[in-house]
C-alpha positions in Angstrom: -81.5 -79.6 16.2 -81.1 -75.9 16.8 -84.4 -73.8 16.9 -83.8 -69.9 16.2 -86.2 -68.2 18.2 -88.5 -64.7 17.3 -86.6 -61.6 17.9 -87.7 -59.9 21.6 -88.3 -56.1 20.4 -88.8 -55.5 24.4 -85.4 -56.6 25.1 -84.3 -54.4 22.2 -85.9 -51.0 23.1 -82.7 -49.2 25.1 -81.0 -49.9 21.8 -83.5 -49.2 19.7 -83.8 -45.8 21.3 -80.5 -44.8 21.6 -79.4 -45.6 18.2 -83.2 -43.4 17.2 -81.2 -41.0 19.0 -78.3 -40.6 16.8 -80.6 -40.7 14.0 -82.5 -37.8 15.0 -79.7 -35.9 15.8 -78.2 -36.3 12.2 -81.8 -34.8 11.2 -82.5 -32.1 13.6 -78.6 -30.7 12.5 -79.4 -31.2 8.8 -83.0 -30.1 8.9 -83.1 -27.0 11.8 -79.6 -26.4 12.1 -79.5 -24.9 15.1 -77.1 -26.1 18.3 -79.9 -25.4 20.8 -82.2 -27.7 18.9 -79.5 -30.4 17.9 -78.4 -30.6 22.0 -81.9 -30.7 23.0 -83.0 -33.5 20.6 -79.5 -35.2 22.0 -80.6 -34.7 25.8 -84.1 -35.9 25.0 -82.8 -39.4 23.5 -80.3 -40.0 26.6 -83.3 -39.1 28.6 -85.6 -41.7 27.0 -83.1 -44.2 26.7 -82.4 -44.4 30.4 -86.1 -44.0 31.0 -86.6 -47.4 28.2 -83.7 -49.3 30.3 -84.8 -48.9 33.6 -88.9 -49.9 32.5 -87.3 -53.2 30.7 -84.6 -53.8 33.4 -87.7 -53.4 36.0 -89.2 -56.7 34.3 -87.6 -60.1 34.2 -84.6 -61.2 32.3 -85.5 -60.8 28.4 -83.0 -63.1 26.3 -83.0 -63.0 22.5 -81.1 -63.5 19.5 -80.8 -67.3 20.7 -80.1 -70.5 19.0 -80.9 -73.4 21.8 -80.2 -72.0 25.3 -77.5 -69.8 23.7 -78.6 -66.2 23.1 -76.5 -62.9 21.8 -78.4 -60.8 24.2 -79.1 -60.9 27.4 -81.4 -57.5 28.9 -81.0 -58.1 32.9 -81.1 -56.1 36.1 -77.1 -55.7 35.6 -77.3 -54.8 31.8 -80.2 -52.2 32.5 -78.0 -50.4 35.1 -75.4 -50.0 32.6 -77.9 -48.8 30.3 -79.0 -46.3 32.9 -75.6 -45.3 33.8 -73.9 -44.9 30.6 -77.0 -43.1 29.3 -76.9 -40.1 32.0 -73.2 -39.9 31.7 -74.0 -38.8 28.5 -76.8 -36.2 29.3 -74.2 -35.3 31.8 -71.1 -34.7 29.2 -74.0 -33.2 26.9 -74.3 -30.6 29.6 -70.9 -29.7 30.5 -70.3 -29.3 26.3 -72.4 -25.8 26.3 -69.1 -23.7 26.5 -67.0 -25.8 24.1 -70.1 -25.3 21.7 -70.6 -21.7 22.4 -66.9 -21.0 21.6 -67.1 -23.0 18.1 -64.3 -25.2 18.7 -66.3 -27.9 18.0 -69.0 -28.5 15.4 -72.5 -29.1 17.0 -74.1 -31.5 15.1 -71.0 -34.1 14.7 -70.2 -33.9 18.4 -74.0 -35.2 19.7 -74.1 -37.4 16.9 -70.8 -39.2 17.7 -72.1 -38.7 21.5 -75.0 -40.9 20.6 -73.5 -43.4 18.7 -71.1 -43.9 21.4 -73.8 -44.4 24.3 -75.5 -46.9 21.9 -72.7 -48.9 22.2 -72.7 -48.5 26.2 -76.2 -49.4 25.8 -75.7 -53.1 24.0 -72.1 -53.7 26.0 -74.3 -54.9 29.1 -76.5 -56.8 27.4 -74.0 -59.1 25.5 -74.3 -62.5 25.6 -71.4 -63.6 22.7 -67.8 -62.5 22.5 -68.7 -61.2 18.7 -71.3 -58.9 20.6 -69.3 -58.0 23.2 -66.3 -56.7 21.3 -68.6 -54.9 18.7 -70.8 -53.2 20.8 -67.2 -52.0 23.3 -66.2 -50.8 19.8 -69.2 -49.2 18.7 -68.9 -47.7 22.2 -64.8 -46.4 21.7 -64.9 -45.6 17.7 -67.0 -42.4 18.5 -64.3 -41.1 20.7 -61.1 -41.7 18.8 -63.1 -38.4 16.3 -64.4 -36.7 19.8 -60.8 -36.7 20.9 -59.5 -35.1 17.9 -62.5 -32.3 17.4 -61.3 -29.5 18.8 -60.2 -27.0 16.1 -57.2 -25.4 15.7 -55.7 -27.7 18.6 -52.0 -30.1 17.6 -52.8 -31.4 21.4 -56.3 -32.7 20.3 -55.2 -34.3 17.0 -51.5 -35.9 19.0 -54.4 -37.3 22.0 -56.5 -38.8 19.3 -53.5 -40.8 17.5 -52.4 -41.9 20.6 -55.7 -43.4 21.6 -56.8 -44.5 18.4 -53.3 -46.7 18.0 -53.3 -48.1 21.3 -57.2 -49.4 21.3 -56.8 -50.7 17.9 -53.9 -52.7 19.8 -56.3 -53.7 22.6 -59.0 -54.6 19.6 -56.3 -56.7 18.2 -55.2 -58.8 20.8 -59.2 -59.4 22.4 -59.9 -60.3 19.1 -57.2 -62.8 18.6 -58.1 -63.7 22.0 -61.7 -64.7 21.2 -60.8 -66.5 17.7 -58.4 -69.0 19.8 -60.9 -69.2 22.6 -63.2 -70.2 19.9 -60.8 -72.7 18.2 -60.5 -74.3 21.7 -63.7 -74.6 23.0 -66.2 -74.5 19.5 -68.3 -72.0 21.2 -68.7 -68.1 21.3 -71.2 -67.6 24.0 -70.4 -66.6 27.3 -72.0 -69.6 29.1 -71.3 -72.1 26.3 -67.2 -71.1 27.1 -67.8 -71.0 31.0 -70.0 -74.3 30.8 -67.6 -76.0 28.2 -64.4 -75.1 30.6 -66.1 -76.5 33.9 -67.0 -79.4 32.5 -64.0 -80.1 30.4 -60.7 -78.9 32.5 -58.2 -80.7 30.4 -59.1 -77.7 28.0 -57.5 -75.6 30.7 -54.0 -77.7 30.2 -54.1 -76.7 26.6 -51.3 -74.0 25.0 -53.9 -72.7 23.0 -56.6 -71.5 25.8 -53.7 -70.7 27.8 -53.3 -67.5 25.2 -56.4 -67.0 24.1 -57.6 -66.4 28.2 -54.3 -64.1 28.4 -54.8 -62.0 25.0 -58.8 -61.7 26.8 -57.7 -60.3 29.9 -54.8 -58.3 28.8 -57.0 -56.9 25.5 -59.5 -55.4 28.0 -57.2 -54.3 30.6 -56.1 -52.1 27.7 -59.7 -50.8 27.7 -59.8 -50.0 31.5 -56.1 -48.6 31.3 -54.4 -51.1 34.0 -50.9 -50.5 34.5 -48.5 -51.5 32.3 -51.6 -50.8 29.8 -52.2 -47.8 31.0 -49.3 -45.5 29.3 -51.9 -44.1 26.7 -54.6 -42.5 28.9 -52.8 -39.4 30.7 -51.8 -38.2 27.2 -55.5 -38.7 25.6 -57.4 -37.0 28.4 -55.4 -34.5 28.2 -55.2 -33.7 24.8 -58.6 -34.0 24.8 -61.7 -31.4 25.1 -62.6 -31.4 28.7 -66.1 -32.5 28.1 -64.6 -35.6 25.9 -61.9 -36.0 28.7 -65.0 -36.8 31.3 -66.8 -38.8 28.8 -63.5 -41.0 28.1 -62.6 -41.4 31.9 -66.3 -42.3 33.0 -68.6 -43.8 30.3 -65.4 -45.8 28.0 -63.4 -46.9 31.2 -67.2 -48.3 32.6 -67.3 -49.7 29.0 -64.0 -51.5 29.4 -65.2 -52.8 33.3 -68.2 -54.3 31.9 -66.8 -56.1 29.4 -64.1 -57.8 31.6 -66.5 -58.7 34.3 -68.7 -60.2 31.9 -66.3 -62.6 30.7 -64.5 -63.1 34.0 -67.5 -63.8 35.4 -69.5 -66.5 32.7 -66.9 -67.4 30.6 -62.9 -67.7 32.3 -62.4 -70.1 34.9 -61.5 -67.5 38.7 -58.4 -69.9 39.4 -57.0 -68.5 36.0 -58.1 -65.4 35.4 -57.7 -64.5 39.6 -54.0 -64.1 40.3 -54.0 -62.1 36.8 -56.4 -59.9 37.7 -54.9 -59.5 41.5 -51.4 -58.2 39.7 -53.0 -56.0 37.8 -54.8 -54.8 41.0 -51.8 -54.0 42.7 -49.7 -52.8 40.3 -52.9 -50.4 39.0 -53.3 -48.8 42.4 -49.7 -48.6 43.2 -48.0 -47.3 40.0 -51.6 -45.0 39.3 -51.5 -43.1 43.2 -47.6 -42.6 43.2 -47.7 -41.1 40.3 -50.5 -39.3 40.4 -48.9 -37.7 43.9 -46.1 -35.9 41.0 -48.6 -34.4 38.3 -49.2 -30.7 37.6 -51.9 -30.5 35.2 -55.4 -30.6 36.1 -56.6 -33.0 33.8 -53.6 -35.6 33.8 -54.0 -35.7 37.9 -57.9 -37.2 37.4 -56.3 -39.3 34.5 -53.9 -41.1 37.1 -56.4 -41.2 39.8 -58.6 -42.6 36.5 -56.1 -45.6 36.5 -56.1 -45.9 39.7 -59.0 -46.4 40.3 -59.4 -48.7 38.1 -57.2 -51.3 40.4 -59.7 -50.3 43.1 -62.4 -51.8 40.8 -60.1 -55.0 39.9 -59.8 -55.7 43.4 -62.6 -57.8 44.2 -61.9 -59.7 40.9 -58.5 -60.4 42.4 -59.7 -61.7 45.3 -61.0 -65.0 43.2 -57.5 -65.6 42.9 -57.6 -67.1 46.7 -59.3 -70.2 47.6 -62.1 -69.1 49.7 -63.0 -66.5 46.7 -64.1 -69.2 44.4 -67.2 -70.2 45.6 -70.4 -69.3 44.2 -71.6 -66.9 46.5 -67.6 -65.3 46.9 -67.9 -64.9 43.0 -71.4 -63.3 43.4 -70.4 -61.0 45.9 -66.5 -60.3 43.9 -69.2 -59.2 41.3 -71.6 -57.1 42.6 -68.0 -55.1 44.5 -66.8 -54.2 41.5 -69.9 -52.9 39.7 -71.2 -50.8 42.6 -67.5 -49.1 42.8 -67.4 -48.6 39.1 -70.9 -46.8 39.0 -69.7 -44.6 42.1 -66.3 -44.0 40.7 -67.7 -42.5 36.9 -70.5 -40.3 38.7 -68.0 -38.9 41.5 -65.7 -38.5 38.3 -68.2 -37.1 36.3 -68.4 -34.8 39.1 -64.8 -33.8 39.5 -64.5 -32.8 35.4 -67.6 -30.6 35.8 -65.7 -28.6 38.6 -63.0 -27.9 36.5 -65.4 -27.2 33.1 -66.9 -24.6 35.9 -63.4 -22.6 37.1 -62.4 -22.8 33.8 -62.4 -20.4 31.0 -65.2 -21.2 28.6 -63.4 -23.7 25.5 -60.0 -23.3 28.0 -58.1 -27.0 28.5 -58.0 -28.6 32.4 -54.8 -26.4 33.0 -52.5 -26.5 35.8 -53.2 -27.3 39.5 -52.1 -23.6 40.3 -54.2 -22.1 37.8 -56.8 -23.4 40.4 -55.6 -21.2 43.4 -57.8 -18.9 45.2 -60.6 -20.1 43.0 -63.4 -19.8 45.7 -62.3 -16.2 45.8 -62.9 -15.5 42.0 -65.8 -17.9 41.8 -67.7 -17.6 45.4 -70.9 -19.3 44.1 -69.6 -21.9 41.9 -67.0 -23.1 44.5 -69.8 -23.3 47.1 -71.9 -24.9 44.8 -69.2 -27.5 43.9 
């Protein structure tokens, strides 16, 4: 018989404090109602949030939400670096925000709020145990942003960018979705383990139609998410439709979202020899299709979109690799892993990095531009160009 165990309140605490977070934002807009005060509260949360992670990450692995071995959530080393990441991306697009604040294009209190809710997503996503959790907290993580997108006053670019994305990831949310309710009519199980486990020990599962789609409406539902070519068609026209600030945010913090939630279930719930040559395809079409046309853009912002998508093959690479024989061993599939997570953390804080530059040559509330428009900056900006 099943015994439900007591909720772990420890394992809990990022959560707790980033969705505290959003909570106080809400009252320090409605009570003080000043932007200073509303960003500052904001700032503070990320702050303590990434602070909470990395105390409960420095422990051992907390599970809880469990029934039997099985639990919802999982707090580990891996989940509090996500934690940790997603929560200074954050503070960082907090602080690149000032001058799209300062010029009133977009309302204060809304945009840290939605900021906040958004990072509590990011905050659960590396923690979940379940495909329910999973898929919720990557939503909870994206629903934020299809409003972010669309926030900038006054702007038919912001609202066309926020359509666009908001159609296209309901897609994606679809087809995972429809992907986990035949994975589950397969296998009875929900957990991440439980599948993995169930599909090891039972491989005539693997000959069946029905996991046959459910595995490929999975992989292709989150390669949506990290925008691997041919899913990739949305994400030039978002970021750049959307408010610099929210541009960074989408490319960095949502496509880590996206990584994280493939790797988890490549990693404990799909079978390498199935999900491998998939995920090499997508490898090498992502990097090929995302460079060569990134070589051809004009626009500030859509050039670091494509080299968003292409990156994103860089990061699927290792995860390819599982697709060859000598890849599938335990310590391959550890090492495929732990690739693929240190190049995603590097590639959203060198990312993060690149849309600051252009938040710091450009005018204050101004779009990304054109390349051109970036000419002879280090003359006009000595000290900014030096400093970036």
């Amino acid at each position: 018989m099943s015994v439900v165990q007591s909720v772990d309140n420890v394992a809990l605490l990022p959560a707790y404090l980033a969705a505290g977070t959003a909570v106080l934002v809400l009252l320090a807009d409605l009570l003080v109602a000043r932007a200073r005060v509303t960003l500052a509260t904001a700032a503070a949360g990320a702050v303590a949030t990434a602070l909470g992670a990395a105390l409960v990450g420095a422990g051992d692995e907390r599970r809880t939400f469990c029934v039997g071995p099985d639990c919802s959530y999982v707090f580990s080393g891996r989940a509090a670096l996500v934690a940790v990441v997603v929560a200074l991306l954050t503070l960082g697009v907090l602080g690149l925000s000032g001058p799209l604040l300062r010029a009133g294009q977009s309302p204060t209190g809304e945009y840290a709020f939605l900021l906040a809710c958004s990072m509590t997503g990011g905050v659960v996503l590396g923690a979940a145990g379940d495909l329910i959790t999973l898929i919720v907290a990557l939503e909870t993580l994206t629903l934020p942003l299809y409003v972010l997108v669309g926030l900038r006053r006054g702007s038919l670019a912001s609202a066309e960018a926020a359509v666009t994305f908001f159609v296209v990831s309901v897609v994606a949310t679809t087809l995972t979705l429809l992907g986990a309710a035949l994975l589950y009519a397969a296998t009875g199980g929900l957990h991440l383990e439980r599948i993995g486990a169930l599909l090891t020990d039972r491989p005539e599962l693997l000959d069946l139609p029905l996991t046959t789609a459910a595995v490929a409406l999975v992989v292709l539902g989150l390669a949506f998410k990290v925008a691997a070519v041919p899913f990739h068609a949305w994400a030039p026209a978002a970021y750049d439709g959307a408010p610099l600030p929210v541009a960074a945010y989408l490319s960095t913090a949502s496509k880590l979202g996206g990584v994280v939630a493939l790797l988890a279930v490549v990693r404990y719930a799909l079978p390498a020899d199935v999900t491998g040559p998939v995920l090499a395809l997508l490898a090498v079409l992502t990097m090929t299709v995302g460079n060569l046309v990134a070589l051809r853009q004009r626009r500030t912002v859509r050039l670091l979109a494509w080299s968003s998508v292409a990156q994103a093959g860089y990061i699927l690479a290792p995860l390819g690799a599982l697709a060859l024989t000598a890849g599938r061993t335990a310590d391959a599939r550890t090492a495929a892993y732990a690739a693929a997570v240190a190049y995603a953390v590097f590639f959203v804080v060198l990312e993060l990095a690149a849309f600051a530059a252009v938040v710091a040559l450009r005018p204050a509330g101004a779009d990304g531009g054109t390349v051109d428009d970036l000419r002879g900056a280090a003359r006009r900006h000595p000290w900014r160009a030096a400093a970036l």
